[in-house]
C-alpha positions as CSV (number, residue, x, y, z in Angstrom):
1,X,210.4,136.0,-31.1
2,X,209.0,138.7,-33.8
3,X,212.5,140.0,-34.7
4,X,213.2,136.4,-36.7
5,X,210.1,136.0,-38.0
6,X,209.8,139.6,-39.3
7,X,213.3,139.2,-40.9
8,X,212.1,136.3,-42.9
9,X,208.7,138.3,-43.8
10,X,211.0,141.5,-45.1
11,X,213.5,139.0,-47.3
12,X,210.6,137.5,-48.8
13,X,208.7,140.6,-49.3
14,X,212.4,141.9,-51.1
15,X,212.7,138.7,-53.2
16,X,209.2,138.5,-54.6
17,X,209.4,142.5,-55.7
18,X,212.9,141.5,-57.1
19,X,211.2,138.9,-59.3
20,X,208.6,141.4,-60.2
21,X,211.2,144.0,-61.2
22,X,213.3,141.4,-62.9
23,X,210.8,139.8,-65.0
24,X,209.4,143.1,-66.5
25,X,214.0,143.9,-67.5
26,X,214.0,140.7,-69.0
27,X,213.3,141.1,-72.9
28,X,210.7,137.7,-74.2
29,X,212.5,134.4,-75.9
30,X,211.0,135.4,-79.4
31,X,212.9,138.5,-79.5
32,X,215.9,137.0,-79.0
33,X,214.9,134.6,-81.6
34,X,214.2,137.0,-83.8
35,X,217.3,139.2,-83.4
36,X,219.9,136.1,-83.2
37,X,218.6,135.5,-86.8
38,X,219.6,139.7,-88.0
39,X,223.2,138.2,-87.0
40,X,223.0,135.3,-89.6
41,X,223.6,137.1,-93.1
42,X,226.9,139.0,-91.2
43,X,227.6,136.0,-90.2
44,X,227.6,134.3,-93.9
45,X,229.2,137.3,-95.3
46,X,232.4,136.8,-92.9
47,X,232.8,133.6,-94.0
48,X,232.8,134.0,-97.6
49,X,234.8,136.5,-97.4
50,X,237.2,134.5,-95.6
51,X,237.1,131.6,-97.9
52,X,237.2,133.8,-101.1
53,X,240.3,135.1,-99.7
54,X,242.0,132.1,-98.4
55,X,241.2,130.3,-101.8
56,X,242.9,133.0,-103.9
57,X,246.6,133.1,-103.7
58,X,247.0,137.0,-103.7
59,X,250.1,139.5,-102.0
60,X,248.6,139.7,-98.3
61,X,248.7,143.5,-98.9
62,X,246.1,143.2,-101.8
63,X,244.4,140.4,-100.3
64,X,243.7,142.7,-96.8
65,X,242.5,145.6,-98.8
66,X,240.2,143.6,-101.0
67,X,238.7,141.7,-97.3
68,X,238.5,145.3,-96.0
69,X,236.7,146.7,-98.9
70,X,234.2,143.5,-99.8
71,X,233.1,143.5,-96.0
72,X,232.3,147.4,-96.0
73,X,230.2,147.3,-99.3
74,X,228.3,144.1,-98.2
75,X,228.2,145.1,-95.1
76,X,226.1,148.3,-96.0
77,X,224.3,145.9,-98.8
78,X,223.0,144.2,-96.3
79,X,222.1,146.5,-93.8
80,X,220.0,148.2,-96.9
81,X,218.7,145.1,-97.6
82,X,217.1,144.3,-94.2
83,X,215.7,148.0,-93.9
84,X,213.8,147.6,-97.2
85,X,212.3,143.9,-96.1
86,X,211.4,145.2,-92.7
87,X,210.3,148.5,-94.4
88,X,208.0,146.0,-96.7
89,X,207.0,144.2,-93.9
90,X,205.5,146.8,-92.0
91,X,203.4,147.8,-94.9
């Protein structure tokens, strides 16, 4: 009658130190919190973007090109821009 009970014993054992082993992976909810918000100003430059462009009546070639190079220029604006606040921060 040990075999069952000694089963039960090992998966227990193996669950509780896959809890242990899980909870130290997973990352805390305010660092999610705060890294979902380092998504927002991307996510407000994409959509100006896309209603600048929709709004202005322009040849689809010249309208691409002018999406293409608006997004790369803010996208390195604001990349700068969040490495200066967090550089300020720290300091």
């Amino acid at each position: 009658m040990s075999g069952p009970i000694d089963l039960r014993l090992t998966v227990l054992v193996a669950i509780d130190q896959n809890r242990r082993y899980m909870s130290k992976l997973t990352p805390p909810i305010d660092n999610l919190r705060s890294r979902s918000w380092q998504l927002l100003p991307y996510t407000l430059l994409g959509t100006i973007l896309f209603a600048w462009v929709s709004s202005a009546h322009l040849n689809p070639y010249f309208s691409a090109y002018l999406v293409l190079l608006a997004a790369q220029l803010g996208t390195v604006g604001i990349y700068l821009l969040m490495a200066r606040l967090k550089k300020s921060k720290k300091n």
